[in-house]
N, C-alpha and C positions, 0 to 999 in steps of 0.2 A: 983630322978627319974631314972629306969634305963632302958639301950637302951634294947630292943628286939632281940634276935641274928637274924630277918630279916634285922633290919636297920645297924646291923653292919655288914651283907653278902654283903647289898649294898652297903656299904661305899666302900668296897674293893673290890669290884668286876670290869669289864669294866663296866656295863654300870653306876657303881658310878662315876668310872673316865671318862667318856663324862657327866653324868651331871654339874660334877666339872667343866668342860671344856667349858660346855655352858654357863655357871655363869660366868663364869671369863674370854670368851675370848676375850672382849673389853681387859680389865686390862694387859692378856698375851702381847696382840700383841702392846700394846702402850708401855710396859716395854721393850719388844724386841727389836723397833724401837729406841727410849732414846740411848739403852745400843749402837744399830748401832750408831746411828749419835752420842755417847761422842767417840768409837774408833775412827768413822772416824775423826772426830776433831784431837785429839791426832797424830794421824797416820800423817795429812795432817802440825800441826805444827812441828813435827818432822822434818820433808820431806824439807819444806818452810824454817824455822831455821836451819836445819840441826843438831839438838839436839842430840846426841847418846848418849844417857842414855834411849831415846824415841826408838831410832832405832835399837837400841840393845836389846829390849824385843822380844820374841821369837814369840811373834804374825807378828812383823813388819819386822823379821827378812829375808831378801833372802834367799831360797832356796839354802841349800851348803853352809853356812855361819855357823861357830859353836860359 
């Protein structure tokens, strides 16, 4: 079967990428949230243990710290 060059204008176009977006924005934002609360975890056992292998990554890193 082959696409139609209408359905592949749509694929790539914006309003392909909001319907992509309507489909999957449960999915998006519950992935988003996970990936929040595993750094915040990490971050807060670093901090609590004082782990620097954790504290040393550049996410968790102070500002001015190289």
């Amino acid at each position: 079967m082959q696409d139609s060059p209408s359905n592949q204008e749509t694929s790539s176009s914006p309003q392909g990428f909001k319907q992509f977006f309507q489909k999957n924005k449960t999915g998006i934002g519950l992935g988003i949230l996970v990936l929040y609360l595993l750094l915040l975890g990490l971050g807060t056992v670093g901090e609590v243990w004082e782990i620097e292998w954790i504290l040393d990554l550049p996410l968790f890193r102070p500002p001015g710290k190289y």
